[in-house]
Steps between C-alpha positions, in 0.01 A plus 500: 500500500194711468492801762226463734213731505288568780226331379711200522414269787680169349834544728338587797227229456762215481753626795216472674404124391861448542579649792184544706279203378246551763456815433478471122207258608345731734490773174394213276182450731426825548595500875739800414304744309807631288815470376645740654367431872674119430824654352475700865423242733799295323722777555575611131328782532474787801127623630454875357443670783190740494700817412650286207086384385385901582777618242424193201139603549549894520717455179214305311187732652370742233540874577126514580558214781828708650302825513178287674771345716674804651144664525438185730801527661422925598169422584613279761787736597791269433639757212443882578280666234813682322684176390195396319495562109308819431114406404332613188245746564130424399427467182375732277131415417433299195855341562435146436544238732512204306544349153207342432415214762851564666621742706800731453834422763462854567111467603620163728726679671263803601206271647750262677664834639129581611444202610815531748414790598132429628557121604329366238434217321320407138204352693458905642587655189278271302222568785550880517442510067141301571613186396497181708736520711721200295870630502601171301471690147670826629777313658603327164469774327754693776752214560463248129401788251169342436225621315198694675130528425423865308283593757768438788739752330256772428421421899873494539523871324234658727659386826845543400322881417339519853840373629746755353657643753539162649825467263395373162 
């Protein structure tokens, strides 16, 4: 017998259509979103508590999302300033901040640090660079690694200049 992967939904799939028919119906609909919520509600499977879905995502969050995250979590004084990581200081000028249409983890995590810090959002950042003030682009570009216009990152350099001391 083959060992079973994780991947590998077969056995749980028919215990279910064995066991827990209307269930297995209810997934087969789409009246349970997942397999694992129907595997739970059959009692296969135990609910993750939050502290157990806080830890899987902590573990999967890139270091640029950890260091954003404990900024967040000084800034609204639920971690006292010493536990968080120490920041990188401003950047020397002529540092680059991106690579080509993309910016650098490193730049990421100094305007979502700033962004902490000063409540904002991209909608603000985008308006305070003299754009309109359409956060969509930033956002993606913060959370999904998208690409940016060239004229939003040489923006992006001047107010992440204007915003040193802010923690970049």
């Amino acid at each position: 017998m083959a060992k079973k992967t994780k991947g590998d939904d077969a056995p749980n799939l028919h215990r279910l259509k064995a066991e827990f028919p209307e269930i297995h119906a209810a997934l087969a609909t789409g009246k349970i979103p997942s397999l694992r919520r129907a595997l739970v509600l059959a009692g296969l499977k135990p609910e993750r508590s939050r502290l157990e879905k806080l830890k899987n995502s902590w573990a999967k969050a890139s270091d640029a999302e950890r260091a954003s995250f404990l900024a967040w979590l000084v800034s609204k004084d639920a971690l006292p300033a010493a536990a968080a990581p120490p920041e990188a200081g401003p950047q020397p000028a002529g540092t680059p901040i991106a690579s080509g249409r993309y910016l650098l983890p490193s730049t990421i995590a100094g305007i979502r640090t700033i962004m902490t810090r000063r409540g904002l959002k991209p909608a603000d950042v985008m308006a305070e660079m003299g754009f309109p003030p359409d956060g969509r682009p930033l956002a993606r570009a913060l959370t999904r690694n998208a690409s940016l216009r060239l004229s939003v990152i040489a923006g992006l350099e001047a107010w992440l200049s204007r915003n040193a001391g802010e923690g970049c």
